[in-house]
C-alpha positions in Angstrom: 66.4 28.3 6.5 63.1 27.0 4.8 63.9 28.5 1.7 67.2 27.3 1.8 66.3 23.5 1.6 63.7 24.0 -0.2 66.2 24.3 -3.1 68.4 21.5 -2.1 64.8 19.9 -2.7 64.4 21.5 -6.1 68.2 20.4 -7.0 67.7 16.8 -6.1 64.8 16.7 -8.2 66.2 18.2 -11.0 69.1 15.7 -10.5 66.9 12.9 -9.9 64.8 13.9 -13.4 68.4 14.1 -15.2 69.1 10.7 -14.1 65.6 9.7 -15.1 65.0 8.3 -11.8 62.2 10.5 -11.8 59.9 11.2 -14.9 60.0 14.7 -16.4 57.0 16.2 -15.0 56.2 20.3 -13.5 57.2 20.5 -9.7 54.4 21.3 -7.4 55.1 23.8 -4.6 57.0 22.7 -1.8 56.2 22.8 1.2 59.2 22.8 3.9 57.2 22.2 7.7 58.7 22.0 11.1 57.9 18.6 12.5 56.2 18.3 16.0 58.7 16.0 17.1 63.1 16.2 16.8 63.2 12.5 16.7 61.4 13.7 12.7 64.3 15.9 12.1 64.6 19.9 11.8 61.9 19.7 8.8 60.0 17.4 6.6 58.3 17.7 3.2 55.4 15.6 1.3 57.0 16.7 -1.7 56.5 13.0 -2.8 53.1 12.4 -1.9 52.4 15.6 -4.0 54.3 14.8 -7.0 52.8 10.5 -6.9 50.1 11.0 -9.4 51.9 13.4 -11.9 54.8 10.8 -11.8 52.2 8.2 -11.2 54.9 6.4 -8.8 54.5 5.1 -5.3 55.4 8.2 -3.5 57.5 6.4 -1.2 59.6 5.7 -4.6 59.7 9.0 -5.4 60.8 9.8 -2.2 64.1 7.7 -2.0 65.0 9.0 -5.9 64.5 12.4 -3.9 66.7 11.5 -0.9 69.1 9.7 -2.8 70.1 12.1 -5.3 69.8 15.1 -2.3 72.7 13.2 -0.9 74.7 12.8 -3.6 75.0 16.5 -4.4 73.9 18.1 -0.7 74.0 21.3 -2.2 73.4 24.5 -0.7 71.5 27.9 -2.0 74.9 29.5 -1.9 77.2 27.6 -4.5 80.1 28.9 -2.4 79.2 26.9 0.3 80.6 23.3 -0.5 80.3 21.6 2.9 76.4 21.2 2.6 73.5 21.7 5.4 72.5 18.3 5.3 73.7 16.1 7.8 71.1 13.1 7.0 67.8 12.2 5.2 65.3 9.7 6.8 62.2 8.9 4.6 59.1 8.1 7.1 55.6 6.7 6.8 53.9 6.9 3.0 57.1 9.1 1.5 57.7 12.1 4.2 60.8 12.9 3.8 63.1 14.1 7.1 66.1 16.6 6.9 68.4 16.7 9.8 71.0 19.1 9.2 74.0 19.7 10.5 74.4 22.4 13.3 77.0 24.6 11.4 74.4 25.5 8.8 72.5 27.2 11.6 75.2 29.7 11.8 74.3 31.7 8.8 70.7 32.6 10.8 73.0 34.7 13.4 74.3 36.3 10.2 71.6 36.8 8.8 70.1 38.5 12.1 72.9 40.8 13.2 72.6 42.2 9.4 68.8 42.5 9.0 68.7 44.0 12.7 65.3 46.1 13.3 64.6 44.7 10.1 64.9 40.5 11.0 61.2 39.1 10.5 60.2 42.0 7.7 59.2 41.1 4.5 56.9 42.9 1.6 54.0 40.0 1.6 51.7 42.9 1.9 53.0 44.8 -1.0 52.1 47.9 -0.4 48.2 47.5 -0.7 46.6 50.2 1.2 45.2 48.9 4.9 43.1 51.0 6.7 42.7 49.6 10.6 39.8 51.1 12.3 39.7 50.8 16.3 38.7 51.7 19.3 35.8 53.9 18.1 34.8 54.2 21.8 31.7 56.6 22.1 32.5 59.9 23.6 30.3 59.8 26.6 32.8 58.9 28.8 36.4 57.7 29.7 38.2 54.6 28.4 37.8 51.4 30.0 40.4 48.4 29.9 38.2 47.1 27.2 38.3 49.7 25.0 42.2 49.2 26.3 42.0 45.5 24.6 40.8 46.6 21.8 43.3 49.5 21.0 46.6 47.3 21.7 44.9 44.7 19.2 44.3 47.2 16.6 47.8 48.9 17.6 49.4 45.4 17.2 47.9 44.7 14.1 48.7 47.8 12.6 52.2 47.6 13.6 52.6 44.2 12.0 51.1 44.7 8.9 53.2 48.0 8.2 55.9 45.6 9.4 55.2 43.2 6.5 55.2 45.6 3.7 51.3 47.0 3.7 50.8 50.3 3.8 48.3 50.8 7.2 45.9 54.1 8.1 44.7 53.9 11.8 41.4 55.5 12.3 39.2 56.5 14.9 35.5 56.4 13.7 33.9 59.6 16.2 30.3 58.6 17.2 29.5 62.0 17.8 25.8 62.1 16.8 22.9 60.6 17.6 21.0 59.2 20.8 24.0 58.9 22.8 25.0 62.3 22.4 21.5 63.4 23.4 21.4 61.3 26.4 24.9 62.6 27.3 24.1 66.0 27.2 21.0 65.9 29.1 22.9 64.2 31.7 25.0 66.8 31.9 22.5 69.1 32.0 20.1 67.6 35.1 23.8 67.6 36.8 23.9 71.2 35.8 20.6 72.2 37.7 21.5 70.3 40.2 24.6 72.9 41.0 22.0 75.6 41.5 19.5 73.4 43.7 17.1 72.7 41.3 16.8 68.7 41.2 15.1 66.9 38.6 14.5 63.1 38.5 17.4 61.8 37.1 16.6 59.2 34.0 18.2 55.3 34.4 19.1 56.0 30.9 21.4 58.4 31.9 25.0 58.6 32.6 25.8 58.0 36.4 29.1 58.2 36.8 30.9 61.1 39.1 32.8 62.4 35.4 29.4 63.9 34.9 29.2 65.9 37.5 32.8 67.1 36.9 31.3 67.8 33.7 28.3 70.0 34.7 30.9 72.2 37.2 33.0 72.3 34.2 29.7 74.0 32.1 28.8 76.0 35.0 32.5 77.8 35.2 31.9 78.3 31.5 28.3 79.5 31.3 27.6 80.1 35.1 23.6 80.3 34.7 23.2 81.5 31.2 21.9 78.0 29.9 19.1 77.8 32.4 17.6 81.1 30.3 18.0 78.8 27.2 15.5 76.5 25.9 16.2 73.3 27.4 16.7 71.5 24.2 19.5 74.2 22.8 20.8 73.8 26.7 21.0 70.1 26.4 23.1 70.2 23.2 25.7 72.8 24.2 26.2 70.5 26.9 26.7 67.9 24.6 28.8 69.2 22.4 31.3 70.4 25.2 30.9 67.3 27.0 31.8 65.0 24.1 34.5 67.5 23.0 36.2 67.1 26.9 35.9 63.4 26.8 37.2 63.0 23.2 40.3 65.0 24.5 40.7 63.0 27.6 40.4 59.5 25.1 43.0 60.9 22.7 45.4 61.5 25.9 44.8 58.2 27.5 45.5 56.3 24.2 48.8 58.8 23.5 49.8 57.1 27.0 49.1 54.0 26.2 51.2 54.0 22.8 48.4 54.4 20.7 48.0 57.0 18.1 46.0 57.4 14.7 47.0 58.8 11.8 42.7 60.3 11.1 39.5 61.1 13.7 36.9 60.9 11.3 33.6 62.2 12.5 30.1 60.8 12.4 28.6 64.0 12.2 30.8 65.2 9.4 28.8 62.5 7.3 25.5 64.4 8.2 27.2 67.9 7.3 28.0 67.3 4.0 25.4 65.3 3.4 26.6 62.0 2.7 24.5 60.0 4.2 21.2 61.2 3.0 22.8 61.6 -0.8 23.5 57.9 -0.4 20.4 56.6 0.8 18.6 58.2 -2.6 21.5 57.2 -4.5 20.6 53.3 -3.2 17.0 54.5 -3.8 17.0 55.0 -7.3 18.8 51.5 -7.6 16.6 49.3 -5.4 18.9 48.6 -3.0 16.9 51.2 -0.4 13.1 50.4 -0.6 10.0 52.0 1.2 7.5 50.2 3.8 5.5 51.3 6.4 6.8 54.7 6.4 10.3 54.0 6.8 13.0 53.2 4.8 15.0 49.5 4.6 18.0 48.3 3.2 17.4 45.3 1.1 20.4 43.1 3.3 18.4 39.6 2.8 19.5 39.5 -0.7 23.1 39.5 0.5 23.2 37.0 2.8 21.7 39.0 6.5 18.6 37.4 8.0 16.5 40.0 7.2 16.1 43.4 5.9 17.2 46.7 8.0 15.9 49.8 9.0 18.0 52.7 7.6 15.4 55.9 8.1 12.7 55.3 10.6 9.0 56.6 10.2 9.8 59.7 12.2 12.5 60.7 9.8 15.7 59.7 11.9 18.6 58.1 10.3 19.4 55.1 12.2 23.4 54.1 13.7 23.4 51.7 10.6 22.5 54.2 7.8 25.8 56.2 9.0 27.9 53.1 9.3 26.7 52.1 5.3 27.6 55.7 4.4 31.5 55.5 6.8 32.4 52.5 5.1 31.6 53.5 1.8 33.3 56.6 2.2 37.0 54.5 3.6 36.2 52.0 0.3 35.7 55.1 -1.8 39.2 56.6 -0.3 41.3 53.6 -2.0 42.0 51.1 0.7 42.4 47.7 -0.4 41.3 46.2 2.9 39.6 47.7 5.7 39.9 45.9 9.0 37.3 46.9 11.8 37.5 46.1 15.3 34.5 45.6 17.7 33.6 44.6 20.4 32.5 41.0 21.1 28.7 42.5 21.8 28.4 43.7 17.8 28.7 39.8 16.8 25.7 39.8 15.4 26.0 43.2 13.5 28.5 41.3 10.9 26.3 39.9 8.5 24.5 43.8 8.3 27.7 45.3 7.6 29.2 42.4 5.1 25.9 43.1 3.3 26.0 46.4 2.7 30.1 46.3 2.1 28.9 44.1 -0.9 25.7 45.9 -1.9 27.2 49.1 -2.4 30.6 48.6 -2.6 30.8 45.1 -4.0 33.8 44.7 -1.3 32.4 41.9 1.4 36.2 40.4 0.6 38.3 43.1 1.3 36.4 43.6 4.3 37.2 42.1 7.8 36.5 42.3 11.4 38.3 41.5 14.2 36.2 41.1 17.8 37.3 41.3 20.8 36.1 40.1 23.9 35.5 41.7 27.3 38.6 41.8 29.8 37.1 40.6 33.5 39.4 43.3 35.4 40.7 40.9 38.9 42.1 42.7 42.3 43.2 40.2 44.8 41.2 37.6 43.2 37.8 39.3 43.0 36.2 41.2 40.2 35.9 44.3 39.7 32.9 46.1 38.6 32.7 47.8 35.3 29.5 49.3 33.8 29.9 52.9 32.3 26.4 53.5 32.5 26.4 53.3 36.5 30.0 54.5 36.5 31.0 51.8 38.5 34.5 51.0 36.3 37.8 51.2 36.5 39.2 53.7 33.6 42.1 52.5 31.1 44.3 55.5 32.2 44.0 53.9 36.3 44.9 50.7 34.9 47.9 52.3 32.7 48.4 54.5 35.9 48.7 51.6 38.4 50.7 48.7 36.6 52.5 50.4 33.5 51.7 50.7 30.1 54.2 47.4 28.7 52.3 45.2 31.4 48.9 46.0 30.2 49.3 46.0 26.5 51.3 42.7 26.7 48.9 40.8 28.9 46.0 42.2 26.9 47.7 40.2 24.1 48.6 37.1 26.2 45.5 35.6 25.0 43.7 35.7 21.6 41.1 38.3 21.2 38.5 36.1 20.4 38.5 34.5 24.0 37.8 36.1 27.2 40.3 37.4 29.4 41.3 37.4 33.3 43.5 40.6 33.9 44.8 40.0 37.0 45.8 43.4 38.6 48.5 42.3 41.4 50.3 40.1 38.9 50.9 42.9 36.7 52.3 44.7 39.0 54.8 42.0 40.2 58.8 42.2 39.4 59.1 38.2 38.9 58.9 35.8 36.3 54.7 35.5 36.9 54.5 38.4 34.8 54.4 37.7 31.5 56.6 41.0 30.3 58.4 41.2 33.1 60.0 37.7 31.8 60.3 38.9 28.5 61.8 42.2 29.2 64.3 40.6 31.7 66.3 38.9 28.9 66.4 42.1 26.7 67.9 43.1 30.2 69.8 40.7 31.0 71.5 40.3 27.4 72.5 44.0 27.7 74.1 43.4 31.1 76.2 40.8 29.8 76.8 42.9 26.8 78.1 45.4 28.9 80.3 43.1 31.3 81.7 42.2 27.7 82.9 45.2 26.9 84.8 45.6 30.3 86.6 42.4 29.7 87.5 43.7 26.2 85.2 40.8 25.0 85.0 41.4 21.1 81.8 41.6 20.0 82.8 40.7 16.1 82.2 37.1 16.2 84.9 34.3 14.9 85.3 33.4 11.4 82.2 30.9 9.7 84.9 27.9 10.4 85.3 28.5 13.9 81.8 29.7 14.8 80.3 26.0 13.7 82.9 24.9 16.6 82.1 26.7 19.1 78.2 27.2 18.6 76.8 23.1 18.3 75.5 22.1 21.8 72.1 21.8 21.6 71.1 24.5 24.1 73.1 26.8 21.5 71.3 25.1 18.1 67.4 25.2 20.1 68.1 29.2 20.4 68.8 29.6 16.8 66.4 27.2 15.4 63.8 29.1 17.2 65.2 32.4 16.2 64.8 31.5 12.3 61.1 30.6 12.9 60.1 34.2 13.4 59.9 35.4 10.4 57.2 32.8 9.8 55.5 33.6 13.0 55.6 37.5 11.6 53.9 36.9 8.5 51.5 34.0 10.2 50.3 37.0 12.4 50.2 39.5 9.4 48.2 36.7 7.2 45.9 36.0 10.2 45.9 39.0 12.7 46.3 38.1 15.2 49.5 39.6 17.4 49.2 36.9 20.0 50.8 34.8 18.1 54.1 37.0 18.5 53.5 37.4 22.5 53.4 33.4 22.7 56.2 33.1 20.5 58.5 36.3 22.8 57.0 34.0 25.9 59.1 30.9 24.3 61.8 32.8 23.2 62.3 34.1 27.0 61.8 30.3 28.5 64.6 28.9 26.3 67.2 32.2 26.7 66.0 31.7 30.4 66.8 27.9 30.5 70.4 28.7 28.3 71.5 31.3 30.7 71.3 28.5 33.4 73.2 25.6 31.7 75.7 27.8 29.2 78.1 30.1 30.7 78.1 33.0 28.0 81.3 34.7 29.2 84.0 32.2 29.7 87.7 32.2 30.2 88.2 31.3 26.5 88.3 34.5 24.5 86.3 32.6 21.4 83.8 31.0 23.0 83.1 33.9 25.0 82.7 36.3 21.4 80.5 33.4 19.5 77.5 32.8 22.8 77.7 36.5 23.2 76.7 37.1 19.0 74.3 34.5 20.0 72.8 36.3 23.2 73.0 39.5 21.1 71.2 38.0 18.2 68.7 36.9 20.9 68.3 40.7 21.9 67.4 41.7 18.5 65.2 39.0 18.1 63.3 40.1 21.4 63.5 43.6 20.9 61.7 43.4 17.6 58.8 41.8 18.7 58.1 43.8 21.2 58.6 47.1 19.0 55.7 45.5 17.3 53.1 44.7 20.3 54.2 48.3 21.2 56.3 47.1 24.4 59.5 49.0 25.7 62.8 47.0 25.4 64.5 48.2 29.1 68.4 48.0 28.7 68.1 47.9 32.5 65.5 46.3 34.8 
């Protein structure tokens, strides 16, 4: 609809030039907003305030050469359409100019829904560039946790509503399968090992504590039964690693299958070390300065790029440190093509962004096609109390319980009921609940709800072609019927404001309004009626609402229940 007045705006100033009302000068960009108030109309433009200083005219002036000549002609995109969209034309404050229109010309947003279908809220902003959205990235040492959870349905959601607006998206899951945690993992799985054939050991805080280990070390001793006690300890330590890490990784891919969640590449840490990419760079940045020498170990110049100070890459005793792997990762997804690459992290590697941005741009030169997204801890609530979660005393509840207890669509909706940015309560007995407290239960329940009526429809031989343009625009005007399509046409915009900004929230608040105003229609508008036309034009409302519904949730990865 936006798009529409904006060129009755560009005809009236055209006219208004013609008539030399207006002085001949370029036309800035306009800019058709939806005012915060009805009594301001259905939308308002500063057209005039932009165009004072080229026309060098009171923009108040300009705005009533605008107005007036907009309702002389009160043309249309369509030049078929001879009965206009404007109903009337206020001009407020210093030149704002207010467009009320009249409530047929909503009409041709249900069209224009029930032809896009699946497809309503698509557009090709992102033009194909190549998106890579890394996520999750969860360490293999040990299950999922409804953080990680948070942080998969964001990267999900994103991912979903970029490809949705015409980028082309990889998901990727970044393996840390080498270094210090790895170690630690498999000498925890090791002492738990011993342990199974009474010899006890000590057990290190730094350790894993959680029960999975032990399942862990029964799981090596059904394998190897006591071979690895004959081993040395540190070749013992790393078999156990390696199957440990291997058995987790599985158990992360199935949770995240369960949960919706899939990626189109793993990409390995320690396939970095194997083909030696991460040492070939670090000379590589050597030879060009970038890499420097001091006190036996080896930094990476990030001061001159903006980082408070310079990092460690290779410490004195030879080992590589996590950030000399990450510089070699991301240099490896820029060197693959992408465009943009989009990480997300948790709210705890804050302060790792300026390291990262600076060696994007030191090796790369690509600290703008860089982003990341982080997301903040969930605080998991049973009956109003907090529930413990630390995976290094295995006291935490696993993503798969959560999906387990209250359903997949519950959990990754509510994840996004907030933005990622601010911490969130997720409140286990509401998820479960079947009312209108739950979030996606009240979404859902009008995809529901519209396909009950759908059906009842067709049992009253109800068609479900809608009367002619001329008879729609009498039968659709209350203003219960005009609020449901004037919200429907703003989601495109909220699409590509959550594709610009990523943030899929944005679409979860917008299905939560969506549901209110269906909700509050259903109670004041009868939708199947004794009167055969009236009946056929709410119910290609109602159905346009479905679609409308349906494809937002298809891109927060929800389920849209025909039945509930």
């Amino acid at each position: 609809m936006k798009h529409k007045l904006a060129s009755v705006i560009e005809n009236a100033v055209k006219k208004a030039t013609a008539s030399h009302a207006l002085p001949d000068v370029p036309l800035p960009s306009i800019e058709v907003e939806t005012p915060k108030f009805e009594n301001q109309g259905d939308f308002s433009v500063n057209i005039a305030m932009k165009m004072a200083s080229l026309c060098k005219m009171p923009p108040r002036k300009i705005a009533e050469a605008i107005k007036e000549a907009a309702e002389q002609t009160e043309e249309t995109v369509n030049e078929t359409e001879n009965s206009g969209m404007v109903e009337k034309i206020e001009i407020a404050g210093p030149g704002f100019i207010n467009f009320f229109l009249k409530p047929s010309s909503w009409i041709s947003t249900l069209h224009d829904i029930h032809e896009k279908d699946a497809s309503y809220g698509a557009s090709d902003m992102g033009k194909n560039k190549k998106v890579q959205v890394e996520f999750v990235s969860a360490n293999p040492t040990g299950p999922l946790h409804v953080g990680h959870g948070r942080g998969a349905v964001v990267g999900d959601s994103v991912a979903r509503i970029l490809s949705f607006t015409g980028h082309d998206v990889q998901r990727e899951y970044y393996i840390n399968d080498s270094g210090r945690q790895i170690r630690t993992l498999g000498k925890s799985v090791f002492f738990r090992f011993l342990e199974l054939f009474g010899e006890t050991r000590e057990f290190p805080e730094d350790c894993y504590q959680g029960e999975y280990i032990r399942d862990l070390a029964a799981k090596v001793k059904d394998i190897h039964q006591d071979d690895l006690k004959n081993l040395p300890e540190a070749e013992a330590i790393d078999i156990c690693a390696r199957f440990a890490a291997d058995f987790i990784l599985d158990g992360i891919r199935s949770d995240l299958e369960l949960f919706g969640v899939t990626f189109d590449r793993w990409f390995s840490e320690k396939s970095l070390f194997d083909a030696g990419k991460v040492m070939s760079l670090i000379e590589s940045l050597q030879k060009e300065n970038i890499i420097y020498e001091k006190e036996g170990a080896l930094w990476f110049n990030t001061s001159d790029h903006d980082d408070e100070k310079d990092r460690v890459v290779v410490k004195n005793d030879g080992l590589t440190t996590y950030f000399a792997s990450d510089i070699a990762y991301h240099h490896d997804k820029f060197s693959r093509g992408f465009d943009r690459v989009i990480d997300v992290w948790g709210a705890d590697h804050h302060g790792y962004i300026p390291r990262m941005n600076a060696a994007v741009e030191a090796v790369d030169g690509a600290k703008d096609r860089f982003d990341v997204l982080l997301v903040h801890l969930v605080n998991l609530l049973r009956n109003n109390e907090p529930v413990a979660m630390s995976t290094r005393s295995g006291e935490f509840v696993t993503l798969r319980e959560v999906i387990d207890e209250v359903g997949k669509d519950a959990a990754r909706f509510i994840f996004l009921t907030r933005h990622y940015e601010s911490p969130l309560d997720f409140d286990i007995d509401l998820a479960k609940k079947k009312t209108n407290e739950n979030p996606v239960y009240y979404v859902q329940y009008v995809h529901a709800r519209i396909s009950s009526i759908a059906e009842k429809a067709r049992e009253r031989s109800v068609s479900l072609n809608p009367p002619d343009e001329k008879a729609m625009g009498g039968l659709i005007n209350t203003p219960e019927d005009i609020g449901l399509i004037k919200a429907m046409s703003r989601y495109p915009e909220v699409v590509a404001e959550s594709a610009a900004f990523m943030e899929p929230h944005r679409i979860a608040f917008y299905l939560m309004e969506m549901a209110a105003l269906f909700h509050s229609y259903y109670n004041k508008q009868k939708i199947l009626t004794d009167d055969p036309q009236l009946s056929a034009a709410r119910l290609y409302l109602a159905l346009a609402v479905k679609k409308v519904i349906r494809n937002g949730l298809v891109l927060l990865g929800v389920s849209t229940p025909e039945t509930m």
